[in-house]
C-alpha positions in Angstrom: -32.1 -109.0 -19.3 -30.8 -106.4 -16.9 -31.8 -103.6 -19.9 -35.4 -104.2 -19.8 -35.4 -103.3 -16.0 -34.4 -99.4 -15.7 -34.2 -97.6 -12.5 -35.5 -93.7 -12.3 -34.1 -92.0 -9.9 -35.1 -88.8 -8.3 -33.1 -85.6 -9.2 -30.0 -84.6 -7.3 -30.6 -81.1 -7.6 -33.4 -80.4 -5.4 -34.3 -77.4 -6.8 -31.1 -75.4 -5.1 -30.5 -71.9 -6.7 -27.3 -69.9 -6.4 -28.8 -66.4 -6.2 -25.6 -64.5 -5.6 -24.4 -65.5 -9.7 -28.1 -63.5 -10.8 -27.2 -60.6 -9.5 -24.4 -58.6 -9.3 -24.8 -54.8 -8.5 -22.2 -52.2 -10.1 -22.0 -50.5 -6.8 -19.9 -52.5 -3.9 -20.3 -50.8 -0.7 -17.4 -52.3 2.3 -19.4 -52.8 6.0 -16.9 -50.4 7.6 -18.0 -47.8 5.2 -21.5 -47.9 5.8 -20.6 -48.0 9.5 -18.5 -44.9 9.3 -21.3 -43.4 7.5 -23.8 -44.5 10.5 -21.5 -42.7 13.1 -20.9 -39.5 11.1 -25.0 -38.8 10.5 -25.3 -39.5 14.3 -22.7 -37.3 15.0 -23.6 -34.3 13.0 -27.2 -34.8 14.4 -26.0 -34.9 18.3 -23.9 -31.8 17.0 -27.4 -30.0 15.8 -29.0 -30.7 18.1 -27.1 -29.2 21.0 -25.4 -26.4 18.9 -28.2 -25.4 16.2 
């Protein structure tokens, strides 16, 4: 008797995605670098701009 009555439950997955295994770019840029970057172009400018 209990195989006649069957239960469906809902999915556990909830629709969850793990973007960051879709995509993975060839070029891997570190924080501090684009941070030295950032301080280098605002130097040179500040330098420009009161020497040029």
């Amino acid at each position: 008797m209990p195989q006649d009555q069957k239960m469906m439950l809902p999915s556990s997955q909830g629709g969850l995605v793990r973007y960051y295994d879709e995509y993975k770019s060839r070029i891997q840029i570190k924080p501090s670098h684009v941070i030295v970057l950032a301080v280098a172009i605002i130097a040179i400018e500040v330098f420009l701009h009161n020497f040029g």
